[in-house]
C-alpha positions as CSV (number, residue, x, y, z in Angstrom):
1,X,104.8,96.6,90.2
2,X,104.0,96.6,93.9
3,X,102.9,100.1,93.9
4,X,99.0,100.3,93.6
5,X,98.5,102.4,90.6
6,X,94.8,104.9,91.1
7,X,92.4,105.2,88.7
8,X,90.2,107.8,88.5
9,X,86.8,108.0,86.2
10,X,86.1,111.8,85.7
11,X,83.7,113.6,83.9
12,X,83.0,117.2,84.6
13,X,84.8,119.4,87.6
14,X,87.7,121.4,86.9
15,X,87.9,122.5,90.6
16,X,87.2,119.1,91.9
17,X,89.5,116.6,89.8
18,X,92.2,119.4,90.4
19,X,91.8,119.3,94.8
20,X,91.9,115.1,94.6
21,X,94.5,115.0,92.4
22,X,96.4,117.7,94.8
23,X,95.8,115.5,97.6
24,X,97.1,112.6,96.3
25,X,100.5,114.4,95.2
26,X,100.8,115.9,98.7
27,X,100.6,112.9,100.1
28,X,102.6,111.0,97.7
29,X,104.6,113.1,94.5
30,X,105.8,109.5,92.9
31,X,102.2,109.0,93.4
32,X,101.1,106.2,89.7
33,X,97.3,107.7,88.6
34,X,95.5,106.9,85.8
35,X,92.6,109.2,84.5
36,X,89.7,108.4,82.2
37,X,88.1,111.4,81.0
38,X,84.3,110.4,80.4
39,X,82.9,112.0,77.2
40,X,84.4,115.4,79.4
41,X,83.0,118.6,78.2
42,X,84.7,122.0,80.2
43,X,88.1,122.2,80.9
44,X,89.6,120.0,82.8
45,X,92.0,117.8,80.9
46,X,93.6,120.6,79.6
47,X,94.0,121.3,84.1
48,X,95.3,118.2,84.4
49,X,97.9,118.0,81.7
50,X,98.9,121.3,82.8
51,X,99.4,120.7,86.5
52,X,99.8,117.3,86.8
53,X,102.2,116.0,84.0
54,X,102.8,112.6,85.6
55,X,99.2,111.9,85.4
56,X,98.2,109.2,82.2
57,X,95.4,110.3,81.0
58,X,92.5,108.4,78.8
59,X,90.0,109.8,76.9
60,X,86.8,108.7,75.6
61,X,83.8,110.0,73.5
62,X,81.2,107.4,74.5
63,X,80.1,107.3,78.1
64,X,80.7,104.8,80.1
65,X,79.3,103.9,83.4
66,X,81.1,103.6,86.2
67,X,81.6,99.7,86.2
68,X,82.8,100.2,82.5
69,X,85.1,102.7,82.7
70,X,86.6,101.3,85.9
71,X,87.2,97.7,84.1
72,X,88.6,99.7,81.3
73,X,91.0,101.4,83.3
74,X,91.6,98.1,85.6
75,X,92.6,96.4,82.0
76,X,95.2,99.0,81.2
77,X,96.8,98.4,84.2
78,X,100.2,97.0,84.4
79,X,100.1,97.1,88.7
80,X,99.6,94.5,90.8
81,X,97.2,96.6,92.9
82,X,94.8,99.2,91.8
83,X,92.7,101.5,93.9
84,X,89.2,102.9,92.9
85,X,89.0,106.1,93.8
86,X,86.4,108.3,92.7
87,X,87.0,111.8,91.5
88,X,85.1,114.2,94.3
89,X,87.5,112.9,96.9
90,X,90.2,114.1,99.3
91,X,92.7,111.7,100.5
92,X,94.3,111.6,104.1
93,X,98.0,111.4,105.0
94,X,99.3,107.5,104.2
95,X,95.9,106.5,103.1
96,X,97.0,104.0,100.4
97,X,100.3,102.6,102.5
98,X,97.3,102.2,104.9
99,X,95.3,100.1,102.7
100,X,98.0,98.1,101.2
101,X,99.4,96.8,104.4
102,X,96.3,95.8,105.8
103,X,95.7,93.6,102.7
104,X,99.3,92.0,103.2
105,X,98.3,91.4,106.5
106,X,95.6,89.5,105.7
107,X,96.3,86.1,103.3
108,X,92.7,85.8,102.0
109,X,92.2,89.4,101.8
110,X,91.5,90.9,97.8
111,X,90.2,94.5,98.3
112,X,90.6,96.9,101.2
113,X,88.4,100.1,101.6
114,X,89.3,103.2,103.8
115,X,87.3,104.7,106.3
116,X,84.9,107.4,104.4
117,X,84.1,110.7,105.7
118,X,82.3,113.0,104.6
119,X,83.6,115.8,102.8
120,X,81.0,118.9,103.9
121,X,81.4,117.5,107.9
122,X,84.4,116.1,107.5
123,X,83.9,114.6,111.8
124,X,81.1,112.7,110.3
125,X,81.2,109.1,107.9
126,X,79.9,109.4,104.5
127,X,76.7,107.9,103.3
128,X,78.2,105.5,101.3
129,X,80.8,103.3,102.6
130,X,81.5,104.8,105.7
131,X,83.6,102.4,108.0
132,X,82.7,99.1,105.8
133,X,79.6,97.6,104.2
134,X,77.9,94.6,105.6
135,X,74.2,93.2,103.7
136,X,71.0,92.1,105.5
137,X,69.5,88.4,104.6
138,X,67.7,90.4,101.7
139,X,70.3,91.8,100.3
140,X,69.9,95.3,101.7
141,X,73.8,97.2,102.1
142,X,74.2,99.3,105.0
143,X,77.5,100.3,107.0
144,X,79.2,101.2,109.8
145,X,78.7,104.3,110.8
146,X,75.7,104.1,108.2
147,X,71.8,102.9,107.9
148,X,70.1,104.1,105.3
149,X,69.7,107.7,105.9
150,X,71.3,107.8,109.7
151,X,74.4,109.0,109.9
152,X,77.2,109.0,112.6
153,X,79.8,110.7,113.4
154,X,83.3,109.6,113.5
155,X,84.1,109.5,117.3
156,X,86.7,106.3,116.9
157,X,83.8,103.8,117.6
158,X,85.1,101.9,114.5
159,X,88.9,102.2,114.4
160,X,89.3,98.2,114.4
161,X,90.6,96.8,111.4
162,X,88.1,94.2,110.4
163,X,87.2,91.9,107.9
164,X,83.7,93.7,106.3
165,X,81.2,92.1,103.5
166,X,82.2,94.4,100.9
167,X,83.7,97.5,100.9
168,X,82.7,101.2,98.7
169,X,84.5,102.0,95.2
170,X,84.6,105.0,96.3
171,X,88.0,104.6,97.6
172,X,88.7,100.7,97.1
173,X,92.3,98.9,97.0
174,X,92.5,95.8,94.8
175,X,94.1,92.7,94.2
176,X,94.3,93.3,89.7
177,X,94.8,89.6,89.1
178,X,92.5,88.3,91.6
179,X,89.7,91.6,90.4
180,X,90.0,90.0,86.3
181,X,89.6,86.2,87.9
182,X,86.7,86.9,89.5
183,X,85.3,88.5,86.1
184,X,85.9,92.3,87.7
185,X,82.7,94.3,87.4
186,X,79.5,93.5,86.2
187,X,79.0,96.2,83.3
188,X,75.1,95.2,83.3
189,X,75.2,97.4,86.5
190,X,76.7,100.8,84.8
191,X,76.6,102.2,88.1
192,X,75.5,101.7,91.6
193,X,76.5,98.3,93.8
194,X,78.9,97.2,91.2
195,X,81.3,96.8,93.9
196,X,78.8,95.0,96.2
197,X,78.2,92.7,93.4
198,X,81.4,91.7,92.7
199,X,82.8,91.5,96.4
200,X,79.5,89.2,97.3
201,X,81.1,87.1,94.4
202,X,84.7,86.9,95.8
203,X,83.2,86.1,99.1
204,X,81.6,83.1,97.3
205,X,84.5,82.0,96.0
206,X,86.4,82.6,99.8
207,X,87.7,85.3,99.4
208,X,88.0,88.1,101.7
209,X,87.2,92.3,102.0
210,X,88.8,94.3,104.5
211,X,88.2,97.5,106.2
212,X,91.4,100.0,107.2
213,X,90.7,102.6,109.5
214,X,94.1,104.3,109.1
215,X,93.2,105.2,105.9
216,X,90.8,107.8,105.8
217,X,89.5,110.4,102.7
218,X,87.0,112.2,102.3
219,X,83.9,112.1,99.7
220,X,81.5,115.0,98.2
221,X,79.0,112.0,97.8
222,X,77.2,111.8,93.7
223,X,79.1,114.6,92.5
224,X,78.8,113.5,89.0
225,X,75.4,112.8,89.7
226,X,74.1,116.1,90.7
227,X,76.1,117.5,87.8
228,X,74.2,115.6,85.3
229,X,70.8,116.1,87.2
230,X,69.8,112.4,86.7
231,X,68.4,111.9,90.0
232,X,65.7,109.7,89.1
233,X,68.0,106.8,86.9
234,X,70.0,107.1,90.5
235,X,67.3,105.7,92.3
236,X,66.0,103.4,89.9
237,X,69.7,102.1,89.5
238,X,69.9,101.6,93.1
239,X,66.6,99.9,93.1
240,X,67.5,97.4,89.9
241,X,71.0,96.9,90.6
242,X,70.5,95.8,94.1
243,X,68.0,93.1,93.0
244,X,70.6,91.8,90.8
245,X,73.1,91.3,93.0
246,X,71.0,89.1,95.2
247,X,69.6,87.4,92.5
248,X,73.1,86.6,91.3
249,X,75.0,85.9,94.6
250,X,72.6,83.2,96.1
251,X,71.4,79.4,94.5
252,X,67.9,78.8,93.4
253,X,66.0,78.1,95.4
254,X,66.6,80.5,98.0
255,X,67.4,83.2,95.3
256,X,63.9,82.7,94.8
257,X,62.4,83.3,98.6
258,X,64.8,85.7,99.5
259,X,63.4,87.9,96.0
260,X,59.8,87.2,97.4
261,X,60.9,88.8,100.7
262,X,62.7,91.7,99.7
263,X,59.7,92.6,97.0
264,X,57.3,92.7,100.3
265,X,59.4,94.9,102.1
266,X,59.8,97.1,98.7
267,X,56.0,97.2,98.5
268,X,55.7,97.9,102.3
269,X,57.9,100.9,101.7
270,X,56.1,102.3,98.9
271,X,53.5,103.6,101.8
272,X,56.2,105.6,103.1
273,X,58.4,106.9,100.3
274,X,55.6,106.4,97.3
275,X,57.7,108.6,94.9
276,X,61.3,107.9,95.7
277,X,60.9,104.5,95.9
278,X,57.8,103.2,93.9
279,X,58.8,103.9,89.9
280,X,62.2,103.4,90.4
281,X,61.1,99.9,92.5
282,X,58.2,99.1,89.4
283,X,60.5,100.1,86.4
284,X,63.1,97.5,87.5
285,X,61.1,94.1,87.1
286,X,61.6,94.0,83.1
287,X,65.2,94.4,83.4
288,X,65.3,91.9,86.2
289,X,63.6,89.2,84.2
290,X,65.5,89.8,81.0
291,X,68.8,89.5,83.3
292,X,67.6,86.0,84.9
293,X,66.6,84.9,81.7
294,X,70.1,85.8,79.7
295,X,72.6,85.8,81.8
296,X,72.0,82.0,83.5
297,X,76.0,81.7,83.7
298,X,76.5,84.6,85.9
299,X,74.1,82.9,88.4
300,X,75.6,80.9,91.8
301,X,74.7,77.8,91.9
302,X,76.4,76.5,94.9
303,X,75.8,76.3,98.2
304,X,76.3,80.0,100.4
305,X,79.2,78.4,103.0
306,X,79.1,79.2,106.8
307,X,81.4,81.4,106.8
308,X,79.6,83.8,104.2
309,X,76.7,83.4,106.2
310,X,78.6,84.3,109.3
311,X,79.2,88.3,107.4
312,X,75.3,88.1,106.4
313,X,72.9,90.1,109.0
314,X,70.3,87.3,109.5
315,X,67.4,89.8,110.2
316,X,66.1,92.6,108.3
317,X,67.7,95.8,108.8
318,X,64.7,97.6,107.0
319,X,62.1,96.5,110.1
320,X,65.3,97.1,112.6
321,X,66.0,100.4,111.5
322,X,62.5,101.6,110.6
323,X,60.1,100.0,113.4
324,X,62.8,99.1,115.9
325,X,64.4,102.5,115.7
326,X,68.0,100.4,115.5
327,X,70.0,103.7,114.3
328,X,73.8,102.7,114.6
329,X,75.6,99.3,113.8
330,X,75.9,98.9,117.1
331,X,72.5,98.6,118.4
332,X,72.5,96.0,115.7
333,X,74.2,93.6,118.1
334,X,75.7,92.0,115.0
335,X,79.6,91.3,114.0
């Protein structure tokens, strides 16, 4: 089936699964989506059945986290493409044509992500995704349109349709078959940088992610999040999960240096966000070493190829952004 079927992970929000789902009837009424309802507790299948009838709906009484639940859906899936899209979202007019003809335009190209903006100042990118993701030398993910906490607005400066390093699940178009080969999500993960894990992996294996600017929607940002007030695992997600996928996605031993960098810069960044960042940052390094230790297959073990290293920012965004005052992608003189 050609048409990319969505699939949605939901757990609480009447009001806010019912205004994505509107959108993405509006735009398309033959639209295929596929809910799983997360161990949901207020009302909202009983909205969805009610409203939107063509809707399949799955339901489960053990939570999952996000890289579950979206491999879980992914595996139900009889589509050739599949789009992530995450339940505090509006979508634009032709967003998913959008996406999908960028991938066929593009032979190597596996997964396409829309341009994010944000829901609340809807002229302005989203914290996370924005205009595509691109990684620092350390492994640190910033965007267009994003670094760290600087955000731009949307004033066309990134309306090229480019090849990007990975790109947000937030609103993500996939290749299934290729998404399964290259072992889909990492569950270890639960949630946070799943999808920067596993498109670091399918650029590995030369593979390509793409960015589409035509397709744009619009993102709340951690709905689901600030729902369940669970702030704190947030940040020490963040924190673990993006250790992970750089100890993963590079061969010893520059896995090695490259972790003995990026713990430096975490230790020099304690000084300025001691709270946010140092629990989270200290709580991690069990987990991490368990990982390494059990999960040796999951490593790579070849060579990172030019042209990977071509998408990777050779510097440190950190010291750009924080002592060199490098707030856009384009001061970045990079890509």
């Amino acid at each position: 089936m050609e048409e990319p079927e969505i699939l949605i992970i939901h757990l609480n929000g009447e009001k806010v699964i019912d205004n994505c789902l509107n959108s993405i009837y509006k735009d398309d009424r033959m639209a295929n989506v596929s809910l799983l309802f997360n161990q949901t507790t207020d009302n909202s299948i009983e909205v969805v059945k009610k409203k939107y009838t063509d809707a399949k709906i799955h339901i489960t009484d053990k939570r999952m986290g996000f890289a579950e639940a979206s491999n879980y859906l992914a595996k139900k899936s009889k589509s050739k493409y599949v789009i992530f899209l995450n339940n505090d979202t509006i979508v634009g007019k032709g967003w998913k044509s959008e996406m999908l003809k960028t991938l066929k335009k593009n032979k190597k190209c596996i997964a396409v992500q829309s341009k994010i903006r944000s829901y609340y100042q809807k002229d302005h990118f989203e914290n996370a995704g924005a205009a595509g993701g691109f990684i620092d030398k350390y492994g640190y993910p910033f965007c267009r349109g994003r670094i760290f906490e600087s955000v731009e607005k949307d004033k066309g400066q990134y309306n090229d349709e480019i090849r990007i390093f990975w790109g947000c699940g937030v609103s993500l178009l996939v290749d299934r078959k290729e998404f399964v080969r290259l072992g889909m999500f990492d569950e270890s993960f639960f949630m946070y940088a799943e999808e920067l894990d596993f498109c670091w992996r399918a650029n590995n294996k030369e593979k390509e992610i793409w960015y589409s600017p035509k397709s744009v929607i619009y993102h709340m940002g951690s709905f689901s999040v600030k729902e369940e007030k669970i702030k704190f695992k947030k940040e020490y997600l963040i924190s673990r999960n993006h250790y992970l996928a750089l100890m993963k996605n590079n061969p010893f031993p520059a896995r090695l240096w490259l972790l003995l960098g990026k713990t430096m810069l975490e230790l020099i960044s304690l000084a300025r966000f001691p709270i946010k960042r140092g629990l989270p940052f200290l709580m991690s390094f069990p987990y991490l070493i368990y990982y390494l230790i059990s999960n040796h297959n999951k490593m790579h073990h070849h060579k990172i190829t030019a042209d990977v290293k071509k998408m990777i920012y050779p510097r440190s965004i950190a010291l750009n952004h924080f002592i060199r005052n490098k707030k856009t992608f384009k001061d970045l003189y990079f890509a």
